[in-house]
C-alpha positions as semicolon CSV with decimal commas, in nm:
position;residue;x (nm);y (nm);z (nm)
1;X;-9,842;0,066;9,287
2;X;-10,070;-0,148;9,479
3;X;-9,931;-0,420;9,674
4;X;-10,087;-0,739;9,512
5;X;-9,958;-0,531;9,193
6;X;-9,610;-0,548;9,271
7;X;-9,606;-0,880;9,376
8;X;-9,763;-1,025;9,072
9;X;-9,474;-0,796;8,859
10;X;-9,229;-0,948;9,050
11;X;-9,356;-1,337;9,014
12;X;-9,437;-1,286;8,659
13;X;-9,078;-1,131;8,564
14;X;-8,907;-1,447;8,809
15;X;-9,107;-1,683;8,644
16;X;-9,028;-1,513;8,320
17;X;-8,650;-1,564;8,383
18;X;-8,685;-1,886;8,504
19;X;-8,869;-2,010;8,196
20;X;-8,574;-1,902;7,995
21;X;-8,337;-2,077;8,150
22;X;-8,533;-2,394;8,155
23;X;-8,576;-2,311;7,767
24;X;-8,229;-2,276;7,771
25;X;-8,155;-2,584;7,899
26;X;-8,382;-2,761;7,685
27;X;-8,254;-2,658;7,321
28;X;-7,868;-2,772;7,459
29;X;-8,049;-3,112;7,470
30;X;-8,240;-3,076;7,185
31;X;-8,584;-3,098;7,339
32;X;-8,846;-2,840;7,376
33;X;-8,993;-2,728;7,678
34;X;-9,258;-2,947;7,730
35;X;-9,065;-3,236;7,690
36;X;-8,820;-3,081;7,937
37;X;-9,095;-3,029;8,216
38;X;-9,221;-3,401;8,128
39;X;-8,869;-3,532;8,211
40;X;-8,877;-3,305;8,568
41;X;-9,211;-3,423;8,658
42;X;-9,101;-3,797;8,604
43;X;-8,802;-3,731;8,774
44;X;-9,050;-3,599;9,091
45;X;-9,268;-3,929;9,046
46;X;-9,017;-4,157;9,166
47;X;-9,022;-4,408;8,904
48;X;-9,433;-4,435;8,941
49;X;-9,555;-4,196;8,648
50;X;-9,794;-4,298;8,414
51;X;-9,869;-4,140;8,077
52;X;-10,217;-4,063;8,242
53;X;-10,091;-3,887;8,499
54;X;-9,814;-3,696;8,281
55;X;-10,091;-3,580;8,058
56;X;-10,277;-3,444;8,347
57;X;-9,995;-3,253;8,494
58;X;-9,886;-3,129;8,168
59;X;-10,270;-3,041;8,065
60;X;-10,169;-3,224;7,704
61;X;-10,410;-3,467;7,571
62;X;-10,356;-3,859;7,566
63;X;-10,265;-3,825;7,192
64;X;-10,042;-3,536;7,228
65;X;-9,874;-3,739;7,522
66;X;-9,821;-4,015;7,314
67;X;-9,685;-3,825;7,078
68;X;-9,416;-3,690;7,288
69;X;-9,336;-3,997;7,485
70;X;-9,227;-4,155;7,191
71;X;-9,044;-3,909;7,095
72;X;-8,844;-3,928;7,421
73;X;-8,855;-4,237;7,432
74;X;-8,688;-4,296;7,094
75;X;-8,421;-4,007;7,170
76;X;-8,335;-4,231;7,503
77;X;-8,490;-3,928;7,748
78;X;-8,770;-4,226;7,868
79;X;-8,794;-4,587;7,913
80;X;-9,134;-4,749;7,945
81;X;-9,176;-5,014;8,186
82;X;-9,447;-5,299;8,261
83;X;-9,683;-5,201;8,542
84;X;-9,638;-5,427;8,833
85;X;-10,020;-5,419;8,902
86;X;-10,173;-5,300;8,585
87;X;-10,105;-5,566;8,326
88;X;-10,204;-5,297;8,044
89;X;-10,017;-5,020;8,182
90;X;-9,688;-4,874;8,203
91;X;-9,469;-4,674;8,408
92;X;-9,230;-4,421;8,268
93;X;-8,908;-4,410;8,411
94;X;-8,589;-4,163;8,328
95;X;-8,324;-4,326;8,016
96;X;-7,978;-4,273;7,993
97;X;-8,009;-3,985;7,757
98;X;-8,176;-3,786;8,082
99;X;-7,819;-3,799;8,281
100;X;-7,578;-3,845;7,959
101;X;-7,696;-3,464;7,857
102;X;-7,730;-3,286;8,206
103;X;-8,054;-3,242;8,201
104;X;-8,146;-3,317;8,558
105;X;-7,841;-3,102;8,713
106;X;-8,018;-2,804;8,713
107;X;-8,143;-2,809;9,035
108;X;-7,734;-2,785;9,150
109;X;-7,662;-2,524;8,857
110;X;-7,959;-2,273;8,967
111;X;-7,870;-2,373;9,382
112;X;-7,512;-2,233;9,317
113;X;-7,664;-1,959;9,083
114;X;-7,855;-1,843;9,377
115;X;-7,658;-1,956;9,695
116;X;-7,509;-1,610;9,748
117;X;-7,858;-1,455;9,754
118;X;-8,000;-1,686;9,934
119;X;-7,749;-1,659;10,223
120;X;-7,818;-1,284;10,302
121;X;-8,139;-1,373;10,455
122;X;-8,185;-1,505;10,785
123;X;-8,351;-1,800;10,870
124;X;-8,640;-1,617;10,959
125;X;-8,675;-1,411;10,666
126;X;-8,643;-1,689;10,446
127;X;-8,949;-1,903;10,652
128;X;-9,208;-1,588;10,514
129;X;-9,055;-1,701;10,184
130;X;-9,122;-2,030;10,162
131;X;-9,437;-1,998;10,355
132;X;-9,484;-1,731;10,042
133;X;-9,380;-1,958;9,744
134;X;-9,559;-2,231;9,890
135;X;-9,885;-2,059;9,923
136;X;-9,900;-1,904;9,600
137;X;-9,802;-2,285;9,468
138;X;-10,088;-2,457;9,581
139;X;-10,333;-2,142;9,455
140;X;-10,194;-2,207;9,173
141;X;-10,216;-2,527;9,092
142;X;-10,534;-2,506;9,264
143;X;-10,642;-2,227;9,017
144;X;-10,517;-2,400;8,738
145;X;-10,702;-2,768;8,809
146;X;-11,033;-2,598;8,891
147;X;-10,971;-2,383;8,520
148;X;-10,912;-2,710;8,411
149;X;-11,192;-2,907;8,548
150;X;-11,459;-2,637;8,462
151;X;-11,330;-2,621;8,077
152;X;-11,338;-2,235;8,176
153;X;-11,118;-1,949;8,136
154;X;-10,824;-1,918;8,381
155;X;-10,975;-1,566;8,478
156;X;-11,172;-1,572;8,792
157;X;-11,531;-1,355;8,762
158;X;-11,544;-1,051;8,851
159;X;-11,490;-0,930;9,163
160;X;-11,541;-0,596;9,088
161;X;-11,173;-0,578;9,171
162;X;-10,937;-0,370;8,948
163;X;-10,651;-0,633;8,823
164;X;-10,314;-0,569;8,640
């Protein structure tokens, strides 16, 4: 198998696997997965996320946003918050529902899932990895907000390269 084969097998099955456990995590709480990835990318915000800004890193629209921040909201996942310098906006912040339930913890739960992994490589080896992850990250999201900007397909044209 081709190279760029394998490597998109392997990414797709990890990111396979990881979407189940995030799944996972999210029915024990009672949420679905969007809401769950909402909560992380508020959570990554640092108390300065708007429901603009959710909706554009979520790719929902404002209505569908809405529509979900009041359900977390009203399930205690979310608080809203005047904006200090937008007198008609608001900032979305984490509630106490977020901690009560766990949610947030799973950074610790998957760093001891993977620890032992993690520490057979050297510190070497794992530098191509994160220089890996993080370059396929940005293409990604890259990718993704172009797809998103055009109002195009995710698939590139073609290249007259064979894909998987």
């Amino acid at each position: 198998m081709e190279r760029t084969a394998q490597m998109d097998e392997l990414l797709r099955d990890l990111t396979s696997e990881v979407t189940h456990v995030y799944r996972w995590l999210a029915e024990r709480a009672g949420i679905n997965h969007t809401d769950l990835m909402c909560l992380f990318y508020v959570r990554s915000a640092d108390g300065k996320a708007t429901p603009k800004a959710i909706s554009q890193h979520l790719g929902l629209t404002t209505g569908a946003t809405a529509i979900m921040l009041n359900r977390l909201e009203a399930a205690r996942f979310i608080e809203r918050h005047p904006h200090p310098t937008d007198r008609r906006g608001v900032l979305i912040t984490l509630g106490p529902a977020t901690q009560e339930t766990g949610l947030l913890q799973l950074r610790d739960y998957v760093m001891r899932m993977n620890r032992s992994v993690i520490a057979t490589y050297s510190d070497e080896e794992l530098a191509i990895v994160r220089r890996f992850i993080g370059d396929m990250l940005s293409n990604t999201r890259d990718t993704l907000r172009q797809a998103r900007h055009d109002k195009g397909a995710l698939l590139p044209a073609d290249t007259g390269e064979e894909t998987a």
